[in-house]
mmCIF file of the C-alpha atoms, coordinates in Angstrom:
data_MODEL
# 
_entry.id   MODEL 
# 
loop_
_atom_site.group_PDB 
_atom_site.id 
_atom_site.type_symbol 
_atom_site.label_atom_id 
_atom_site.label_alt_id 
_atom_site.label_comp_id 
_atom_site.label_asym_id 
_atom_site.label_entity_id 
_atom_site.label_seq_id 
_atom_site.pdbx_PDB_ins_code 
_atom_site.Cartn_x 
_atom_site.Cartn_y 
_atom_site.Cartn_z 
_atom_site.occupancy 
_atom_site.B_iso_or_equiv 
_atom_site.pdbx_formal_charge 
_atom_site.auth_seq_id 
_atom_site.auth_comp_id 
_atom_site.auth_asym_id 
_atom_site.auth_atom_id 
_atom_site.pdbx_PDB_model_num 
ATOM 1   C CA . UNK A 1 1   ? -27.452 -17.382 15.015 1.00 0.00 ? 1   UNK A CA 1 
ATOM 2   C CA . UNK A 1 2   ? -24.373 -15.093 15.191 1.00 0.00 ? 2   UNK A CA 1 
ATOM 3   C CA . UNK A 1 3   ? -21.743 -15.391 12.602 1.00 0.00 ? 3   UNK A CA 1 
ATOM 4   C CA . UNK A 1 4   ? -19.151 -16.470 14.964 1.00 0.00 ? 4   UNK A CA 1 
ATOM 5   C CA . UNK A 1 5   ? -20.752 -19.234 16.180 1.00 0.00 ? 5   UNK A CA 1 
ATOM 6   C CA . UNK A 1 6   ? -21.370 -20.648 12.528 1.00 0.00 ? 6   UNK A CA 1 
ATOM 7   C CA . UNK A 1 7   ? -19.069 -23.889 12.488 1.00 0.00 ? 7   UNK A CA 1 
ATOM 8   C CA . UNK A 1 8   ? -18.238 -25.204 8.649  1.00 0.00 ? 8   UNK A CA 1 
ATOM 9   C CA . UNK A 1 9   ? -19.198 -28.741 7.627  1.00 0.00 ? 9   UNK A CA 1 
ATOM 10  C CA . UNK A 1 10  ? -17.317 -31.833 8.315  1.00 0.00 ? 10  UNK A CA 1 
ATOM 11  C CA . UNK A 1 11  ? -16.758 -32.076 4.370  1.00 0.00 ? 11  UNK A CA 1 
ATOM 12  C CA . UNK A 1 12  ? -14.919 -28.522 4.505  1.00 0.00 ? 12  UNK A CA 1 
ATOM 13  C CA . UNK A 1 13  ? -13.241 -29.318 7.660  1.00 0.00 ? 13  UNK A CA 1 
ATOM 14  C CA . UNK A 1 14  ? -12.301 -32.643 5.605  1.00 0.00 ? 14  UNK A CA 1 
ATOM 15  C CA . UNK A 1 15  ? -10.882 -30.668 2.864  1.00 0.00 ? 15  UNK A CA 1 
ATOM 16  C CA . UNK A 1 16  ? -9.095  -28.375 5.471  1.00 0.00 ? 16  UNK A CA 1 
ATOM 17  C CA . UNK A 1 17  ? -7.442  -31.244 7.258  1.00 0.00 ? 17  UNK A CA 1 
ATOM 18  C CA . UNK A 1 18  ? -6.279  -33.257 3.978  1.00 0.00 ? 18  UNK A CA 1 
ATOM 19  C CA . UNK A 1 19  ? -5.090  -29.873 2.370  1.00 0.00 ? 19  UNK A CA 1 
ATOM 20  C CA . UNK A 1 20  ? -2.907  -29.172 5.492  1.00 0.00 ? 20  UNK A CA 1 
ATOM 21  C CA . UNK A 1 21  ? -1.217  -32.472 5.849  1.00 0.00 ? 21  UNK A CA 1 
ATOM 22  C CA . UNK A 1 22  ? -0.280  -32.422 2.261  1.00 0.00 ? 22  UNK A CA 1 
ATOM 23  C CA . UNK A 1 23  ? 1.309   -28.305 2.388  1.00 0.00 ? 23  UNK A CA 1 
ATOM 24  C CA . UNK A 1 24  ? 2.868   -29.706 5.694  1.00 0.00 ? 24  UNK A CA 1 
ATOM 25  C CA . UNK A 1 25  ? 4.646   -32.373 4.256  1.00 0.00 ? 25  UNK A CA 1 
ATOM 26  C CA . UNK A 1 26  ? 5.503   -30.146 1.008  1.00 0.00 ? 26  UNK A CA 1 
ATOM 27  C CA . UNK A 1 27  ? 6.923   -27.383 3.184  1.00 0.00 ? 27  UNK A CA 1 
ATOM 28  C CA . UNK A 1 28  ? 9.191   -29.682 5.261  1.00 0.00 ? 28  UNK A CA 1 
ATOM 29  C CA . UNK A 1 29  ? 9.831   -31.515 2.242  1.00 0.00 ? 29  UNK A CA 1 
ATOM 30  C CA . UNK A 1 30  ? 11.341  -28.393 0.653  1.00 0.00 ? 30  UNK A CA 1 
ATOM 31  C CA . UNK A 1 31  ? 13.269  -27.315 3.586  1.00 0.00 ? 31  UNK A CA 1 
ATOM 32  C CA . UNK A 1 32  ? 15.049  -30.883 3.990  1.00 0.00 ? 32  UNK A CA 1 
ATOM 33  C CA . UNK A 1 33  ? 15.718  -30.999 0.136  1.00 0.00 ? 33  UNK A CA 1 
ATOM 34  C CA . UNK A 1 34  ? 16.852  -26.967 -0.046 1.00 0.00 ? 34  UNK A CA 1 
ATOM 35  C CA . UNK A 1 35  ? 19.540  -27.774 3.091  1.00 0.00 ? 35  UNK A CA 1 
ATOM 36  C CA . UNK A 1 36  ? 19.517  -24.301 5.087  1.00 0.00 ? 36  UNK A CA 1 
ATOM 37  C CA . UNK A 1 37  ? 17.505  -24.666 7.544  1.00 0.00 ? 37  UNK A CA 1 
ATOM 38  C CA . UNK A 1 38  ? 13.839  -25.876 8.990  1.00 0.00 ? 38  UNK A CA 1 
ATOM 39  C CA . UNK A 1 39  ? 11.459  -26.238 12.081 1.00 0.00 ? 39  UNK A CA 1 
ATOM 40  C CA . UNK A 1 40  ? 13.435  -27.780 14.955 1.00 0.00 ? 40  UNK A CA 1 
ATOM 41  C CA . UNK A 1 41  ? 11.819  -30.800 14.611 1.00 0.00 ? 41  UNK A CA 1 
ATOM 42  C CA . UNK A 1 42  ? 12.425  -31.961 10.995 1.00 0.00 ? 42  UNK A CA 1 
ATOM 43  C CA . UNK A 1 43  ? 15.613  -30.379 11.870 1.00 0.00 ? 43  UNK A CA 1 
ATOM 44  C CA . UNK A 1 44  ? 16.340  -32.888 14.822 1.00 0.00 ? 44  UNK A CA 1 
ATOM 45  C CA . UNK A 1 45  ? 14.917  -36.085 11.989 1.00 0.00 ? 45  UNK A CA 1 
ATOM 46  C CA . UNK A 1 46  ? 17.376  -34.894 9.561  1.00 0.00 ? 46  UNK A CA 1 
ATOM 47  C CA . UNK A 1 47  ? 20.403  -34.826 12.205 1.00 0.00 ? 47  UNK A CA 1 
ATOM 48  C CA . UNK A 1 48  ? 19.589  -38.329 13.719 1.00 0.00 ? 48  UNK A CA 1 
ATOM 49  C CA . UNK A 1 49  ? 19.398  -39.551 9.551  1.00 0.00 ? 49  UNK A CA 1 
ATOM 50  C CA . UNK A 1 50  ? 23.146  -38.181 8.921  1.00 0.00 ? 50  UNK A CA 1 
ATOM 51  C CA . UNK A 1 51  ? 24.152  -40.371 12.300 1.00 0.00 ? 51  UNK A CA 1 
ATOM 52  C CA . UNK A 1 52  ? 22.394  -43.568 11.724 1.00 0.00 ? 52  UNK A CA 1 
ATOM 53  C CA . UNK A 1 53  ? 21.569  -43.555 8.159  1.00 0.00 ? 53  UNK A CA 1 
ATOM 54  C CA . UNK A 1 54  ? 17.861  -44.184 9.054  1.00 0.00 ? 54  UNK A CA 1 
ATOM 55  C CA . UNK A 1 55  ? 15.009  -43.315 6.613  1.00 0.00 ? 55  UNK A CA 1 
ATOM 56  C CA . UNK A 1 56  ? 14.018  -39.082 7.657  1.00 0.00 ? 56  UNK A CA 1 
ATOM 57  C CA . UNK A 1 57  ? 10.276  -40.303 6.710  1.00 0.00 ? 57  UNK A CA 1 
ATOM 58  C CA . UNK A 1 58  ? 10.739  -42.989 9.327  1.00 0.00 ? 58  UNK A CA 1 
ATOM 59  C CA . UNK A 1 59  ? 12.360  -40.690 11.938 1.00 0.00 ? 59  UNK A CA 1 
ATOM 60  C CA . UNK A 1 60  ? 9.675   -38.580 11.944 1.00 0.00 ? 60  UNK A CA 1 
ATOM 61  C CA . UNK A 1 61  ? 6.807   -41.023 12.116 1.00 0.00 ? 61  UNK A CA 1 
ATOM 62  C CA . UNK A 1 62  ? 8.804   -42.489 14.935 1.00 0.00 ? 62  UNK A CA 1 
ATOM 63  C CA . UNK A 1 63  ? 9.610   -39.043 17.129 1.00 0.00 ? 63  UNK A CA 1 
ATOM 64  C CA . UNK A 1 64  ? 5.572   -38.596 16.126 1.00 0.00 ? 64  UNK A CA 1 
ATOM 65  C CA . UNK A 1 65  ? 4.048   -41.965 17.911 1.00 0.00 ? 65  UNK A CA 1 
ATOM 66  C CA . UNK A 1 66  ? 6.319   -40.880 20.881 1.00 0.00 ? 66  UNK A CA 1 
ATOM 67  C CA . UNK A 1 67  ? 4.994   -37.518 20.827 1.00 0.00 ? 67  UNK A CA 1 
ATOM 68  C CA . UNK A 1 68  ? 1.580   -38.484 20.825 1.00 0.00 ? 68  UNK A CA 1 
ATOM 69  C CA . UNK A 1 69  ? 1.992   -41.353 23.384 1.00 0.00 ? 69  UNK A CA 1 
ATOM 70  C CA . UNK A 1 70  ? 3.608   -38.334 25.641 1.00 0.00 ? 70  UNK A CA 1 
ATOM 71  C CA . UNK A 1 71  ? 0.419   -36.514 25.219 1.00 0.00 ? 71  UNK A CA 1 
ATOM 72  C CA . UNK A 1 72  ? -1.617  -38.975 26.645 1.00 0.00 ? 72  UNK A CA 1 
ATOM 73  C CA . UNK A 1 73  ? 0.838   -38.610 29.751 1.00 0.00 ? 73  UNK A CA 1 
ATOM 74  C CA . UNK A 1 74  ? 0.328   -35.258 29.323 1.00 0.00 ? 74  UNK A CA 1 
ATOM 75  C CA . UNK A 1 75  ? -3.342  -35.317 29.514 1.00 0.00 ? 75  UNK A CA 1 
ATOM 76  C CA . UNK A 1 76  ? -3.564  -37.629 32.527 1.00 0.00 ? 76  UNK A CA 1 
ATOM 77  C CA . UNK A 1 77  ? -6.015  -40.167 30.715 1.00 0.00 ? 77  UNK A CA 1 
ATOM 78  C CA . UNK A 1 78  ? -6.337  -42.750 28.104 1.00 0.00 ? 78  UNK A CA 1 
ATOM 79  C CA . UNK A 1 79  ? -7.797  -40.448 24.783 1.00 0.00 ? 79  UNK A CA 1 
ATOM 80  C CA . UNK A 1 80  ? -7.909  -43.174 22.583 1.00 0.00 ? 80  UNK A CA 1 
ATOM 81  C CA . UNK A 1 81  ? -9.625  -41.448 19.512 1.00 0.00 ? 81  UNK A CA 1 
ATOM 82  C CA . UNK A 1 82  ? -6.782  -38.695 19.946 1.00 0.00 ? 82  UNK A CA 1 
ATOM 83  C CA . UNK A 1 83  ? -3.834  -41.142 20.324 1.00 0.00 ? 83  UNK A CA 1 
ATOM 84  C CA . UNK A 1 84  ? -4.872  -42.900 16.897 1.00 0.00 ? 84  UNK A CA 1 
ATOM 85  C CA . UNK A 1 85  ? -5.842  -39.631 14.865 1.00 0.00 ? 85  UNK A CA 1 
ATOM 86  C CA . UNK A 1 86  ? -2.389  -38.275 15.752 1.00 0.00 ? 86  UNK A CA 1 
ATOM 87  C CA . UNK A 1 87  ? -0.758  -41.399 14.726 1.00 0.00 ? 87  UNK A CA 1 
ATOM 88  C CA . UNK A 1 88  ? -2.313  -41.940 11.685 1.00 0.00 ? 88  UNK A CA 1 
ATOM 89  C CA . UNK A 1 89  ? -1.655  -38.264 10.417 1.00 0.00 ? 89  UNK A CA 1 
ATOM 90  C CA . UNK A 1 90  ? 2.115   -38.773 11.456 1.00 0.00 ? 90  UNK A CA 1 
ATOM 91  C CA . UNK A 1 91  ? 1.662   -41.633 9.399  1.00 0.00 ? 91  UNK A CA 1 
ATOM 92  C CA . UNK A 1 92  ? 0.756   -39.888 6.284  1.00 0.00 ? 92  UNK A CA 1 
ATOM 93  C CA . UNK A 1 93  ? 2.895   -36.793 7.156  1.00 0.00 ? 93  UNK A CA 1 
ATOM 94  C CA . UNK A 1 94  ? 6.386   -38.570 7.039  1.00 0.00 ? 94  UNK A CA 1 
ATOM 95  C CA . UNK A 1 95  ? 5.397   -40.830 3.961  1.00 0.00 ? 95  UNK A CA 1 
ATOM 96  C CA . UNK A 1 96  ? 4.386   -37.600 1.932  1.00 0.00 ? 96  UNK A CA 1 
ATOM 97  C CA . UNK A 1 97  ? 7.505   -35.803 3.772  1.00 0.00 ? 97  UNK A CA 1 
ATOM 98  C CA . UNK A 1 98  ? 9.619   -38.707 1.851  1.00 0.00 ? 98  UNK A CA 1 
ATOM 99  C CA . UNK A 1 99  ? 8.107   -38.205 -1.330 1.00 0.00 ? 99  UNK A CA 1 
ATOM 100 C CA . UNK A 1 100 ? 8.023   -34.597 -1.765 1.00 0.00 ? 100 UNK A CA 1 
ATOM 101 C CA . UNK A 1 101 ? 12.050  -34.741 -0.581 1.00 0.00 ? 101 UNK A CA 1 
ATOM 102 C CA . UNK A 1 102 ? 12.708  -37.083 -3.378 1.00 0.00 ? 102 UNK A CA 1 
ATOM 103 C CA . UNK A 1 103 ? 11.215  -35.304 -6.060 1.00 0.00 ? 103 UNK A CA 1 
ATOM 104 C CA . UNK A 1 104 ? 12.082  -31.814 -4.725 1.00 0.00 ? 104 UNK A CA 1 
ATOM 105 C CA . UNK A 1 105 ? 16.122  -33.938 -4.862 1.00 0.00 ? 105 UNK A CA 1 
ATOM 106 C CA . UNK A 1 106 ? 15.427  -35.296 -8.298 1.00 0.00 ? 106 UNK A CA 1 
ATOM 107 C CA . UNK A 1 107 ? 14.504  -31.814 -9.788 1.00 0.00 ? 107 UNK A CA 1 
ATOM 108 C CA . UNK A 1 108 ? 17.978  -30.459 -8.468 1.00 0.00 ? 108 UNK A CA 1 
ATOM 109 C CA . UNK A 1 109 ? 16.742  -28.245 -5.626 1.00 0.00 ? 109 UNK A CA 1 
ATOM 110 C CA . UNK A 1 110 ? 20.188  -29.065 -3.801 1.00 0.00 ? 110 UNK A CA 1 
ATOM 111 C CA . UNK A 1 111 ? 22.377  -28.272 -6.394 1.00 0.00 ? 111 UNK A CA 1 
ATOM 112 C CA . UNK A 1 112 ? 20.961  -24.641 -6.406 1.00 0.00 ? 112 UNK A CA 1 
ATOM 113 C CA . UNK A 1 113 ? 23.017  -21.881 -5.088 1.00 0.00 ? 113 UNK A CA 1 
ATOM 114 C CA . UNK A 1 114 ? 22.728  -20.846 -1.183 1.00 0.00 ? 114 UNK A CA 1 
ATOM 115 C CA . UNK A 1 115 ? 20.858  -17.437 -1.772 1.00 0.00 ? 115 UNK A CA 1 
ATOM 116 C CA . UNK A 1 116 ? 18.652  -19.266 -3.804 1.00 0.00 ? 116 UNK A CA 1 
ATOM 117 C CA . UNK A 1 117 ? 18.252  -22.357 -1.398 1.00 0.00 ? 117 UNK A CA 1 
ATOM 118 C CA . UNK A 1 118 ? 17.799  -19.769 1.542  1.00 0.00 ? 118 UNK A CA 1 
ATOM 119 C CA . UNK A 1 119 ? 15.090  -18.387 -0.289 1.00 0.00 ? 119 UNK A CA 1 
ATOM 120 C CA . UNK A 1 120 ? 13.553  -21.964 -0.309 1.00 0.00 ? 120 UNK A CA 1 
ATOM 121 C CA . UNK A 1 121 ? 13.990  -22.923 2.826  1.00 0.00 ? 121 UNK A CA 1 
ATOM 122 C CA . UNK A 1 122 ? 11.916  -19.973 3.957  1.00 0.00 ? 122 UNK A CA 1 
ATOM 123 C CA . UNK A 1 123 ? 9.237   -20.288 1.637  1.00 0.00 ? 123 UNK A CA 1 
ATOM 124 C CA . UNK A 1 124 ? 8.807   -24.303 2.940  1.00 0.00 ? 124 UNK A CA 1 
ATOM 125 C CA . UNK A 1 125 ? 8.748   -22.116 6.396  1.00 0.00 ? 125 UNK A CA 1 
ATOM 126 C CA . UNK A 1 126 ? 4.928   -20.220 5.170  1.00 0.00 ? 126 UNK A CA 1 
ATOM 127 C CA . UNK A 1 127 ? 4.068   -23.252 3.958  1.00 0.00 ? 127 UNK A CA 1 
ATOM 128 C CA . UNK A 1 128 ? 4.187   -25.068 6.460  1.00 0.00 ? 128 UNK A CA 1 
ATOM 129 C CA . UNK A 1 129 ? 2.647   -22.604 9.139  1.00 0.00 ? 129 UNK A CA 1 
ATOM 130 C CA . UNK A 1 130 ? -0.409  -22.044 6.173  1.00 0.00 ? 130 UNK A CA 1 
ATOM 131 C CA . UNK A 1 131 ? -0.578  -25.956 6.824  1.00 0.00 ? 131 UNK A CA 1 
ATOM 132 C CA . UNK A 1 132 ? -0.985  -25.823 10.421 1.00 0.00 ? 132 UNK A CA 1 
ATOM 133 C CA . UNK A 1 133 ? -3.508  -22.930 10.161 1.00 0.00 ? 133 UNK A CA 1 
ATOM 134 C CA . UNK A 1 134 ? -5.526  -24.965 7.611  1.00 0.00 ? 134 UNK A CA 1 
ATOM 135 C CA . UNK A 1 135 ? -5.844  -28.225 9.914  1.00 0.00 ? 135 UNK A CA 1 
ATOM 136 C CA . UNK A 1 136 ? -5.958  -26.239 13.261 1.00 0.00 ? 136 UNK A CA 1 
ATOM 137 C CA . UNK A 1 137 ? -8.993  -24.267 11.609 1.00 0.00 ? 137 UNK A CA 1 
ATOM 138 C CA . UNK A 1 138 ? -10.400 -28.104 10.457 1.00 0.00 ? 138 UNK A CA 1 
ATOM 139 C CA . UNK A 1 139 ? -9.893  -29.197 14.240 1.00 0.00 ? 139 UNK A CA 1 
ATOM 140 C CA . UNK A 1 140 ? -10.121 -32.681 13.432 1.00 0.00 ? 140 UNK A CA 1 
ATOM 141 C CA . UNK A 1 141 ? -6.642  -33.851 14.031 1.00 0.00 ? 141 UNK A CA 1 
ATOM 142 C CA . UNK A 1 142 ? -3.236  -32.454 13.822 1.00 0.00 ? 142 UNK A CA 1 
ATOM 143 C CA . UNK A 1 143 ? 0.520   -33.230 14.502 1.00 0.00 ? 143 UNK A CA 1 
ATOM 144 C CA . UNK A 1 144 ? 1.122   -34.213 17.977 1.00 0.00 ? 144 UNK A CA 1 
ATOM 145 C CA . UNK A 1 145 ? 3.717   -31.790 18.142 1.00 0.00 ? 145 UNK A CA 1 
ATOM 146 C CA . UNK A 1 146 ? 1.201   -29.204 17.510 1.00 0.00 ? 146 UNK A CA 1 
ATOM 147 C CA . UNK A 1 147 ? -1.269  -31.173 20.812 1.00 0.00 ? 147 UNK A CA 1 
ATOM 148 C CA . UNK A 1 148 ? 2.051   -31.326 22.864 1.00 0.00 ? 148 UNK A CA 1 
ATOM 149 C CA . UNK A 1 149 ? 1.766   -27.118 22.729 1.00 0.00 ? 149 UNK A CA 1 
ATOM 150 C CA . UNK A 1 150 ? -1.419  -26.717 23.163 1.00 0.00 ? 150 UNK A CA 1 
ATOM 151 C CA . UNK A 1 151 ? -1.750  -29.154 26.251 1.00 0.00 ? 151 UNK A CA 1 
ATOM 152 C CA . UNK A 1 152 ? 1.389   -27.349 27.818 1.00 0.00 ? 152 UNK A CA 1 
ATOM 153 C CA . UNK A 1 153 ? 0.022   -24.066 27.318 1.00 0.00 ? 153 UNK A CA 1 
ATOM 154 C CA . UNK A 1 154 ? -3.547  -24.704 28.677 1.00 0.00 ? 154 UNK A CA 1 
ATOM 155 C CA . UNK A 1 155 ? -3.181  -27.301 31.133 1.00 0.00 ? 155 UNK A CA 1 
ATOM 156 C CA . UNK A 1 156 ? 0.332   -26.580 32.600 1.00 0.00 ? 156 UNK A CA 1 
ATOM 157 C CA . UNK A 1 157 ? 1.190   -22.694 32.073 1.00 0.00 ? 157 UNK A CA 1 
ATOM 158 C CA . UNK A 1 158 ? -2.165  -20.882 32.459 1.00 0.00 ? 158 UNK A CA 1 
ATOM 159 C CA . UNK A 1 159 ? -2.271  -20.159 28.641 1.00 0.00 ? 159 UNK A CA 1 
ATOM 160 C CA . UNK A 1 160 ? 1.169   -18.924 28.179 1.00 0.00 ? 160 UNK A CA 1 
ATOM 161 C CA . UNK A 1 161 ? 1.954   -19.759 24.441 1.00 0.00 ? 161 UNK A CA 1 
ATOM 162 C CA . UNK A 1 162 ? 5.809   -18.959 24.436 1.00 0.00 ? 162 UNK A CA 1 
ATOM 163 C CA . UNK A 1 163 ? 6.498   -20.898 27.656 1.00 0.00 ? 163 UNK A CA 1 
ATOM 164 C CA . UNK A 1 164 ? 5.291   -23.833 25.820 1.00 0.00 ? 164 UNK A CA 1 
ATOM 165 C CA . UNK A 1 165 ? 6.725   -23.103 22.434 1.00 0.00 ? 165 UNK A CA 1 
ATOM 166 C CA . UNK A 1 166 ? 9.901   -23.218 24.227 1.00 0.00 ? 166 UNK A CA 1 
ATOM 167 C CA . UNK A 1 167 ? 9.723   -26.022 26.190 1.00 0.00 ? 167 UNK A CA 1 
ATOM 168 C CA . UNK A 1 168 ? 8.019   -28.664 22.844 1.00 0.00 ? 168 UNK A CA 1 
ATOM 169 C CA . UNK A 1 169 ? 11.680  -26.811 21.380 1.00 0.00 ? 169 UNK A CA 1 
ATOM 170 C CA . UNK A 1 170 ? 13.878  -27.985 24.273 1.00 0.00 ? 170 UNK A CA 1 
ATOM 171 C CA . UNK A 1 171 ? 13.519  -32.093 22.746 1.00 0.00 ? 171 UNK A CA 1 
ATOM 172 C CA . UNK A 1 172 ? 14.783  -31.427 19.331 1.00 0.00 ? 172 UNK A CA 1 
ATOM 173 C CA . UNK A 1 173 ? 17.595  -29.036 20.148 1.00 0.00 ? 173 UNK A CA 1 
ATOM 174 C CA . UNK A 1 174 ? 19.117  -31.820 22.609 1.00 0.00 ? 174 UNK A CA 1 
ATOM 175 C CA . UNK A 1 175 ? 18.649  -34.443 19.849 1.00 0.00 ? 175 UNK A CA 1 
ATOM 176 C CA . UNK A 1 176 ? 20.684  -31.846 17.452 1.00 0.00 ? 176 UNK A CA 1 
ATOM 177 C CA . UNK A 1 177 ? 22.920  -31.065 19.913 1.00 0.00 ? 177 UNK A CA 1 
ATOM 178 C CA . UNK A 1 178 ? 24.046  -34.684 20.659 1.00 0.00 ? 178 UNK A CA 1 
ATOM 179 C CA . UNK A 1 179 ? 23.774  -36.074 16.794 1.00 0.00 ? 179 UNK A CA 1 
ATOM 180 C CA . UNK A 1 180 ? 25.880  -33.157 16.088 1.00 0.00 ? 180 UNK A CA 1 
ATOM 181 C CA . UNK A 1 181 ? 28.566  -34.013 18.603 1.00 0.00 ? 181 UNK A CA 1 
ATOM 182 C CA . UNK A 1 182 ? 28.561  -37.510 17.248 1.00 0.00 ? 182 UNK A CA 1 
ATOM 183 C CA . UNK A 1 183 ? 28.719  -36.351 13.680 1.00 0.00 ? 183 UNK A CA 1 
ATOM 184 C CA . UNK A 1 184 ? 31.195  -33.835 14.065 1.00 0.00 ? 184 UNK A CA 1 
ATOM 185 C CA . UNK A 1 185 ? 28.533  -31.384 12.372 1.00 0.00 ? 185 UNK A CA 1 
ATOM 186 C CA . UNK A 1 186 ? 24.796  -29.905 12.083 1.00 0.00 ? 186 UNK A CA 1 
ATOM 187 C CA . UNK A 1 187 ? 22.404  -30.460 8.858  1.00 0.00 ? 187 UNK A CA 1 
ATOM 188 C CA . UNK A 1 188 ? 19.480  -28.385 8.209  1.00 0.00 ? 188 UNK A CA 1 
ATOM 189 C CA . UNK A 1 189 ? 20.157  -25.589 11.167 1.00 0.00 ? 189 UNK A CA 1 
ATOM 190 C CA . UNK A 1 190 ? 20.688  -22.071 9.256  1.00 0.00 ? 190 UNK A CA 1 
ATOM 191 C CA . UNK A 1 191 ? 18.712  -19.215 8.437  1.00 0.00 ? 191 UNK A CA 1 
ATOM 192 C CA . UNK A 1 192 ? 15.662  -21.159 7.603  1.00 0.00 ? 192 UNK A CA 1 
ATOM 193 C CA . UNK A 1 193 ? 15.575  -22.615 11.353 1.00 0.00 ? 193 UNK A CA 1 
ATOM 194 C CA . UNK A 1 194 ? 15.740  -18.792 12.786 1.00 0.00 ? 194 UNK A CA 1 
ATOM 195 C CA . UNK A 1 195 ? 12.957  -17.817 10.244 1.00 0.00 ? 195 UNK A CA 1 
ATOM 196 C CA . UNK A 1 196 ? 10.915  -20.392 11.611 1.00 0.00 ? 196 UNK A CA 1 
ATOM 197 C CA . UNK A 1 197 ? 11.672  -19.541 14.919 1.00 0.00 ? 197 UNK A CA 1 
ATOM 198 C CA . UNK A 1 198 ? 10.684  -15.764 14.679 1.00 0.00 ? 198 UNK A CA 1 
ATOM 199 C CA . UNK A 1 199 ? 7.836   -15.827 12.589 1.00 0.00 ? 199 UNK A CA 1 
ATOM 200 C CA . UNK A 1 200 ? 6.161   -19.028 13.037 1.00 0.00 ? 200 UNK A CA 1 
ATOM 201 C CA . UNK A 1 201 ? 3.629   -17.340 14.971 1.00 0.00 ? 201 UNK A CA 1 
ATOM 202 C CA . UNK A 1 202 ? 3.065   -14.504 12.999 1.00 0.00 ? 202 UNK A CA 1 
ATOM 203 C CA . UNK A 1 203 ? 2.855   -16.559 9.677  1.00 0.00 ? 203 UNK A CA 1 
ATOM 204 C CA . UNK A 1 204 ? 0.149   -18.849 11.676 1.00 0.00 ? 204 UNK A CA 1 
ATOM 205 C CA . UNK A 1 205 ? -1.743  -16.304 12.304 1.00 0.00 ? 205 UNK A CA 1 
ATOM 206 C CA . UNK A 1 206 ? -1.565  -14.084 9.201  1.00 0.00 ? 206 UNK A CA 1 
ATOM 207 C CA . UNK A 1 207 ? -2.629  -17.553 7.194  1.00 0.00 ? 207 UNK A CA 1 
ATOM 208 C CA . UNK A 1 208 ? -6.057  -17.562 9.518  1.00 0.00 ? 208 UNK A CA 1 
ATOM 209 C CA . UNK A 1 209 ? -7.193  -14.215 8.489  1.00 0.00 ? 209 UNK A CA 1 
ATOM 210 C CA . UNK A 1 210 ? -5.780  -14.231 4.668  1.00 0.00 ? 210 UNK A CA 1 
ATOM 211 C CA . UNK A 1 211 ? -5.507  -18.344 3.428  1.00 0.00 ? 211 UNK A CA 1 
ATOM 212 C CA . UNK A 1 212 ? -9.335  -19.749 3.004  1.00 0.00 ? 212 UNK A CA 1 
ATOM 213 C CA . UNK A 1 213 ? -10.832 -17.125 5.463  1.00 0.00 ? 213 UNK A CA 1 
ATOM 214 C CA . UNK A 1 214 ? -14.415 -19.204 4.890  1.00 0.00 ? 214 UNK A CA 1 
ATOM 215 C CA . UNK A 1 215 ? -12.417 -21.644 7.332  1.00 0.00 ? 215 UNK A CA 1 
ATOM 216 C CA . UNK A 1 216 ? -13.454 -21.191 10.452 1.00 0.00 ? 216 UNK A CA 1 
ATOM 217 C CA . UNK A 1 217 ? -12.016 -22.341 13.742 1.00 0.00 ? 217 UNK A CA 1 
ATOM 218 C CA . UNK A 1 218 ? -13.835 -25.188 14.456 1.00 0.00 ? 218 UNK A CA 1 
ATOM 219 C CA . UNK A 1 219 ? -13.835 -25.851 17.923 1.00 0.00 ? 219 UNK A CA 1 
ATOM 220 C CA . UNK A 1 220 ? -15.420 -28.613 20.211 1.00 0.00 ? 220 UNK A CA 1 
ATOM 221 C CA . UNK A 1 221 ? -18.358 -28.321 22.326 1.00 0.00 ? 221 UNK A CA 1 
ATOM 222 C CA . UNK A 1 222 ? -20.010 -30.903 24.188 1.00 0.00 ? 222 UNK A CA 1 
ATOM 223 C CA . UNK A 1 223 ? -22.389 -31.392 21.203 1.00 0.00 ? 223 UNK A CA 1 
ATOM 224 C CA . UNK A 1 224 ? -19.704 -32.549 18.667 1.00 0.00 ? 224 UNK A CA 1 
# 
């Protein structure tokens, strides 16, 4: 059997998956508490809190179920095993999300000067893309955000990856766009937001060759 073909077992994958959600929700976590900047999404949760005074963790499990009932749309058939894995890890993502914020808050991470809070809000950037590489690599479910690319890229735009990057972007910035008119100001858009924009890609990618290399990318055949 060749090397590359070698698939790791569904307690590593396990490990992979639970590992990711919980560096996922510590990354956005620390980019909400550090205030400048994070990934358009979280971004668009913490906007919409600072308008209606709704719970972020809430936000984002709700913007998540309508994300992943999209992606059945999206897919052009009921998936029913997909629709509740995504569900249930938005679940656990914007519960953890909550936590994290709170204790990152208690511990003073806002009161900590900007250069210092910039520095943050980058480093919850790589943590967050290790996270995606870890549960992407597990391939047993992800964030529907994450599906919403992937089905725009291979079913819609012959495999471009930007064109759909962009377009899973265009939701968010109108939801920022409009709380921010209402608010009279924008949370959680600065310098971390642009990192994230540039080098989510390249952090993604770098974290499947360096982070856990014995991870492989675990994708589905007809036999599994």
């Amino acid at each position: 059997m060749r090397s590359d073909s070698i698939k790791n077992s569904i307690q590593t994958r396990i490990i992979g998956l639970v590992s990711g959600l919980i560096l996922n929700a510590f990354g956005n976590g620390l980019c909400i508490s550090a205030d400048m900047g994070s990934g358009l999404w979280t971004a668009a949760a913490v906007n919409m809190n600072h308008w209606f005074a709704w719970n972020t963790g809430l936000l984002l499990f709700t913007m998540g179920v309508i994300n992943a009932i999209t992606n059945q749309f999206l897919i052009k058939r009921f998936d029913g095993k997909r629709l509740i894995g995504e569900i249930l890890y938005v679940l656990f993502f914007s519960y953890f999300v909550n936590i994290f914020t709170s204790l990152l808050n208690r511990v003073g991470v806002p009161n900590l000067s900007i250069f210092l809070r910039a520095i943050l809000s980058c480093l919850g950037v790589v943590f967050f893309c290790i996270a995606i590489s870890l549960y992407q690599r597990a391939n047993i479910v992800m964030h529907p955000n994450d599906d919403t690319t992937n089905i725009l890229r291979f079913l819609y735009l012959k495999g471009n990856s930007t064109a759909a990057q962009i377009i899973d972007f265009v939701p968010p910035i109108i939801i920022i766009i409009v709380a921010g008119v209402a608010i009279k100001g924008v949370y959680s858009v600065n310098i971390g937001t642009l990192f994230s924009f540039i080098f989510n890609g390249i952090l993604i990618a770098s974290a499947d060759k360096w982070v856990w290399p014995g991870l492989k990318h675990n994708f589905k055949t007809t036999n599994n």
